[in-house]
N, C-alpha and C positions, 0 to 999 in steps of 0.2 A: 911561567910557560903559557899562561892564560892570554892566548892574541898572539902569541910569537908566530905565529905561520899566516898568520892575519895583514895585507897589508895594510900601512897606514892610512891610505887613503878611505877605507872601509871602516874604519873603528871612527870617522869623524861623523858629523851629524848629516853630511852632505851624502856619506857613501853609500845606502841603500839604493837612492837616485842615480847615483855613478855607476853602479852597478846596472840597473836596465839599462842606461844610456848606451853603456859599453856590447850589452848583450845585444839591442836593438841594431845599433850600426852593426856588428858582426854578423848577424843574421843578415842584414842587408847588402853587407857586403861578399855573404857566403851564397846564399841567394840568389840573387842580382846577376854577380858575374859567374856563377856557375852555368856549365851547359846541362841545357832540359833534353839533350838528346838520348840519357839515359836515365830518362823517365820509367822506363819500362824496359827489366832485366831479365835474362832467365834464372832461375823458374822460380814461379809463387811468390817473387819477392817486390812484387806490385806494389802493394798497398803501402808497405815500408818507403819502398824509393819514391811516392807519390808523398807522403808523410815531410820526406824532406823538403819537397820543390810545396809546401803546403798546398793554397788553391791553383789548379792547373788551371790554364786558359780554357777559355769559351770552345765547346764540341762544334766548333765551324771547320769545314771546310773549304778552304781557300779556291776559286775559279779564276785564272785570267781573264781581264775585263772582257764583255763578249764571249764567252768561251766558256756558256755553262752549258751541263752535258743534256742531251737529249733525251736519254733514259737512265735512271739508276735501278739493278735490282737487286735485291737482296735474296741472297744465297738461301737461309735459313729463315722465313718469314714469321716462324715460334719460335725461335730461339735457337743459339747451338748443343741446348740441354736437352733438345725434343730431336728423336733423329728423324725426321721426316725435311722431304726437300719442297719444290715446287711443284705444283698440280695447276693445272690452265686447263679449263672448259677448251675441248676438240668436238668438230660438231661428228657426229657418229650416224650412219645410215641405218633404222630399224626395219626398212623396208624388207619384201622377200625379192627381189630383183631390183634391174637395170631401171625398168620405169616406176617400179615403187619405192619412189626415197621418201623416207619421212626420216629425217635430221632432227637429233636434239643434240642436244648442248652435252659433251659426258666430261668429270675431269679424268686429266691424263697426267701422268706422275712424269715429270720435265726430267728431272734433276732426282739423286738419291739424296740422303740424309746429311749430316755433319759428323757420323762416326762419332770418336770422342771429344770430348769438350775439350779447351785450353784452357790452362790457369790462369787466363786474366780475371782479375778479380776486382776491376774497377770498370768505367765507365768508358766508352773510345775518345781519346779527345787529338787537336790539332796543333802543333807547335806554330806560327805563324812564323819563328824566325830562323826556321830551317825547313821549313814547306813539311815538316815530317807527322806523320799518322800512329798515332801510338794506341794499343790497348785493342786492337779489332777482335770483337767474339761475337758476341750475337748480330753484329752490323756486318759481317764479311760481305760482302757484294762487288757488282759488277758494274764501273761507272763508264756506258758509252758512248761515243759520238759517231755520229752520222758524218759522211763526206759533204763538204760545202762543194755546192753547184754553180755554176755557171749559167748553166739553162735552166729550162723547166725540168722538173721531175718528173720520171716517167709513170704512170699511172700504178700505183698500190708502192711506189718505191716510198720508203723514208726519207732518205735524203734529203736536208735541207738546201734549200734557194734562197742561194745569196752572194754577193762578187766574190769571186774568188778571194781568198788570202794569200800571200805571196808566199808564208814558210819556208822553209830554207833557200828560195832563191834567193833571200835576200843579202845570202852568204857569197851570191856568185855560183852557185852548185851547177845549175844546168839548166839556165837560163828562167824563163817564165812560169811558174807552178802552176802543174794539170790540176786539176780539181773534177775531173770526168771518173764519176764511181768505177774502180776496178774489179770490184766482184773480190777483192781480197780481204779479210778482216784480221786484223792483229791484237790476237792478247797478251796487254804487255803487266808482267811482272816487276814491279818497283822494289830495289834495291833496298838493304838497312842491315845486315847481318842478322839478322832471324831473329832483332828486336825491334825495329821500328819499319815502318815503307815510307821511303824517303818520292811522297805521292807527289810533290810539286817538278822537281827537279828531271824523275825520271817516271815520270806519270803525265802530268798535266801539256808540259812540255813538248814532249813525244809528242804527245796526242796532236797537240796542234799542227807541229810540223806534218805529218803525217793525215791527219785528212784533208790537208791542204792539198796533197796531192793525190786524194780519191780514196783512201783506202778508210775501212768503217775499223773505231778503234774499239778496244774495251780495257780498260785498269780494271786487274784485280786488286781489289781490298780485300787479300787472304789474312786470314789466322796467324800468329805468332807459333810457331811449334810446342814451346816452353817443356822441351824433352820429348817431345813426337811427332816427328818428322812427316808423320801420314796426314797431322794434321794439315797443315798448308798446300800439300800435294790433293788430300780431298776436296778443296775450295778450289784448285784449279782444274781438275777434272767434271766437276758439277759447271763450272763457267763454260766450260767445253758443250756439256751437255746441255747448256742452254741453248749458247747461239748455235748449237748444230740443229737445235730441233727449230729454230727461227732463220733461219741461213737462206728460205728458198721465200720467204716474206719478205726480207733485209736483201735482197737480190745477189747474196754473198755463194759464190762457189768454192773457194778456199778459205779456211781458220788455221794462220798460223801462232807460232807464241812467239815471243820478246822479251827478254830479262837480261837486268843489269845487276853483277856484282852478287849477291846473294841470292835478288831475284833472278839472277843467270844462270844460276844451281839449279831453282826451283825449276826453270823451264827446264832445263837439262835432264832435270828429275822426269815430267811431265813430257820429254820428249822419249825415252829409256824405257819408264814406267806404266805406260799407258794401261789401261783396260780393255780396252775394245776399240772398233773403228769409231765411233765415236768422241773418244777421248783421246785418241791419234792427233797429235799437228800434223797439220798440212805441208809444215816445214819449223825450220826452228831460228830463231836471230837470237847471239847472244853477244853481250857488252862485258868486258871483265870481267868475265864469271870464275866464282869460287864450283871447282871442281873435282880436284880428286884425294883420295883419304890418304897419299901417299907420302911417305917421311921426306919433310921440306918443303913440301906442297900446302898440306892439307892448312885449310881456316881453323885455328881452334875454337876462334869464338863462336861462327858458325853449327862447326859439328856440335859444339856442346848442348848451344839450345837446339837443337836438332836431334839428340842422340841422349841427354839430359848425363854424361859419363863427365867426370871430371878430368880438367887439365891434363894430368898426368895418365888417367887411364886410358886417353884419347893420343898421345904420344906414344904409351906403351903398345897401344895396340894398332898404329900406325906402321912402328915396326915390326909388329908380327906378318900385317898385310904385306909389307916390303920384302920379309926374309921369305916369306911360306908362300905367298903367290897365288892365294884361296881363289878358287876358282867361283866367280858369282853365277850367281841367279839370273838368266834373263827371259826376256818376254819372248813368247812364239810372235810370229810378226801375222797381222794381221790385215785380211785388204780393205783397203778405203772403202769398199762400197757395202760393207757388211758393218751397217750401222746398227748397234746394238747397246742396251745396256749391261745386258749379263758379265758379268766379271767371269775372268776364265777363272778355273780350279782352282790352281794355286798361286799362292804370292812369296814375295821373301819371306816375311813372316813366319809362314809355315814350312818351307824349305830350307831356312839354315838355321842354327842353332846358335839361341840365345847367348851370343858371348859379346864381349865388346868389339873386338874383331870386327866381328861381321853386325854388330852396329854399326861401328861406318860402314863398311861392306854396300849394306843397303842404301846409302845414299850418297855411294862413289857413282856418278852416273855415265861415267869412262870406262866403267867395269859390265855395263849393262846395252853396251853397242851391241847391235846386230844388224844383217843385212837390211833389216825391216825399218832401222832407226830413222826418222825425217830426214830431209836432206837439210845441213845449216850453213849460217855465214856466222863468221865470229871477229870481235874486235876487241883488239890488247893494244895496251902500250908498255914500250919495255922499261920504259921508269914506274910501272905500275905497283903498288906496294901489294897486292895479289900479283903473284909469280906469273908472268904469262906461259910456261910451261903450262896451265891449267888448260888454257887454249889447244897451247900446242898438241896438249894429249888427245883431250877429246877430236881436233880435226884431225891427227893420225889413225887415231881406230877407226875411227868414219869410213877413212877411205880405205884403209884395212879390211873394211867389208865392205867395200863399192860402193859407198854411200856417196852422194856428189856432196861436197862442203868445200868452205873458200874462206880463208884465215888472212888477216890485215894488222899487222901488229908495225905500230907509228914507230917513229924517235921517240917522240914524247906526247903528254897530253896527260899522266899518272893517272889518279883513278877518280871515277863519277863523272867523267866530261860529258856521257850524254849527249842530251841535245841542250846543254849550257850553251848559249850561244852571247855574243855581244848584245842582242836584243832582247833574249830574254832574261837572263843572268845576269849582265854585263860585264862577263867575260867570258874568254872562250878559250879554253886550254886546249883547245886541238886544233885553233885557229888555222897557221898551218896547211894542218891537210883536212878543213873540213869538208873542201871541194870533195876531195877526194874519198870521203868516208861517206858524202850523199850518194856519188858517181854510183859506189860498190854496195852499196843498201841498194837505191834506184833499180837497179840492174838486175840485180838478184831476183828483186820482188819479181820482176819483168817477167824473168825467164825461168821463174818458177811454175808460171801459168801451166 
């Protein structure tokens, strides 16, 4: 029996060596051709799926040549373990009147905290061969760009001087790209199912098309949820609260949001969920957005890091939402010019009860319409592997409560086309009607003013 289950090629004097040879190509080839896109899974199981892919690439982030950002800030400047947010010296008058100023320098708290932490439990690093951002916790921040100019700058503006970029005209869109600052700012939410932010594709990308034609951007690099959904929604609320307290420096009079596919939810979330006028968009653009918790609908992979409930309890309770018809929680609406930090009283949290149910409940953001909701534009394709009913639904409640919204669902294009274009991607899955998806973006933004 001694060696019987042993093969022979092991029992000779060569086989200990045969044996790493055999384990080294296997690792190499397990390795090698496996995708790093899930590097980073929910929940807590970080460090393990980091264990496999061994040393992760270099913590670079990737910039189109030309096209590095103007300003980065970061969300949590102690960490996301410390709950304190941003504080900036405001100069403050100690005078007793009109002609006695004496100005010092005070800080002024910008931004609230990070709430609770996420379980990443590693480092943030950068895939180079899918533009993808994995692992963001204490780095969550705000990467912006300023509109490139034509002229001079007007005095105290930002805005960079320099020739215009062509950006999507060069699809044909609508003829020669403005680049005359619009006063509108976009925060745009990147994609990845609520494991990674797919920051090149539908980050970097964007961005350039878009201050190509005047408009000042910002990419969030939110938080992973890894079962708490408040998390990523707190990173885009505080990014709100930045550039609204900077909006009249930046020469910005509107902040809208922008999200694709996962990050479509989150806007969605962040357009439903706001806080205050402060944390209000100005309006809302979403791209193939994963949107509602209902049976045939709902993301599972989504909800789960979202909602931290497993597979089956996320379907069971899918169709509870569908038979029983739970009536959600929504926001009192609040007006634009009542900028504030104070959170109203209450939230979901403490109005519905803890069941799975209404874990998703909380982050159907189709169930949290009101008259109050931004106004949006949405884009689906009906070969989309997200159902574009997602679409459907949300611009039906919209307008269900008079909300102005405008839905463009292609032939084709499936899902992540973004602004993939033959120029920057080299290819363009909505080739098509890309004309036609600049035209209805364009337009919008226009006549949101």
């Amino acid at each position: 029996m001694n060696g019987y289950f042993v093969p022979k090629l092991l029992r000779s004097p060569k086989g200990p060596l045969a044996l790493c040879l055999v384990w080294i190509l296997g690792s190499l080839l397990f390795y090698g051709c496996g995708s790093a896109r899930q590097a980073v899974a929910y929940p807590g199981t970080h460090a393990k799926n980091l264990a496999v892919h061994k040393q992760p690439p270099a913590i670079v982030t990737e910039y189109p040549a030309g096209f590095t950002p103007d300003l980065v800030v970061h969300l949590y400047p102690e960490g996301q373990h410390v709950d304190r947010g941003i504080a900036e010296p405001t100069q403050i008058n100690l005078g007793s009147g009109a002609k006695d100023k004496r100005m010092t320098d005070r800080p002024v708290q910008v931004t609230l905290g990070p709430g609770e932490a996420n379980r990443t439990d590693t480092t943030e690093f950068y895939w180079p061969r899918d533009g993808s951002l994995n692992a963001v916790g204490d780095s969550a921040r705000i990467v912006i760009y300023f509109p490139r100019q034509t002229g001079p700058a007007k005095k105290g503006s930002p805005q960079i001087t320099e020739p215009a970029e062509s950006g999507p005209a060069k699809t044909g869109s609508t003829g020669p790209a403005e680049s005359t600052p619009t006063g509108q700012m976009i925060l745009i939410c990147p994609g990845g199912g609520y494991n990674e932010l797919m920051f090149r594709s539908e980050g970097t990308y964007a961005a350039q098309a878009l201050t190509a034609r005047g408009y000042t951007v910002g990419i969030i690099c939110y938080r992973m949820p890894t079962g708490n959904g408040e998390i990523p929604l707190t990173d885009v609320q505080n990014a709100f609260r930045y550039c609204r307290h900077h909006a009249k420096e930046w020469g910005i009079s509107q902040i809208g949001i922008m999200g694709m596919s996962a990050g479509g939810h989150l806007a969605a979330m962040a357009s439903t969920r706001y806080l205050d006028a402060a944390t209000r968009p100005d309006f809302t653009i979403l791209f193939y957005p994963v949107i509602s918790a209902d049976p045939g609908l709902i993301h599972i992979g989504s909800f789960r890091r979202l909602t931290g409930l497993s597979p089956s309890q996320i379907r069971e309770a899918s169709e509870e939402l569908g038979q029983k018809g739970i009536t959600p929680h929504t926001p009192a609406g609040i007006p634009a010019a009542e900028a504030t930090h104070t959170p109203k009283p209450t939230t979901p949290e403490q109005t519905l009860e803890q069941t799975p149910a209404n874990a998703l409940l909380r982050y159907a953001p189709d169930r949290h319409i009101t008259k109050d909701t931004p106004p949006a534009l949405l884009f689906h394709s009906i070969d989309d592997g997200v159902n574009p009913e997602n679409s459907l639904r949300y611009y039906q409640r919209l307008t269900s409560q008079g909300v102005k919204a405008e839905l463009h669902i292609f032939p084709s294009g499936g899902h992540g086309w973004g602004f993939n274009t033959l120029e920057t991607a080299g290819r363009d899955r909505l080739e098509p009607y890309r004309t036609v998806f600049y035209d209805a973006l364009f337009s919008f933004l226009e006549n949101i003013k």
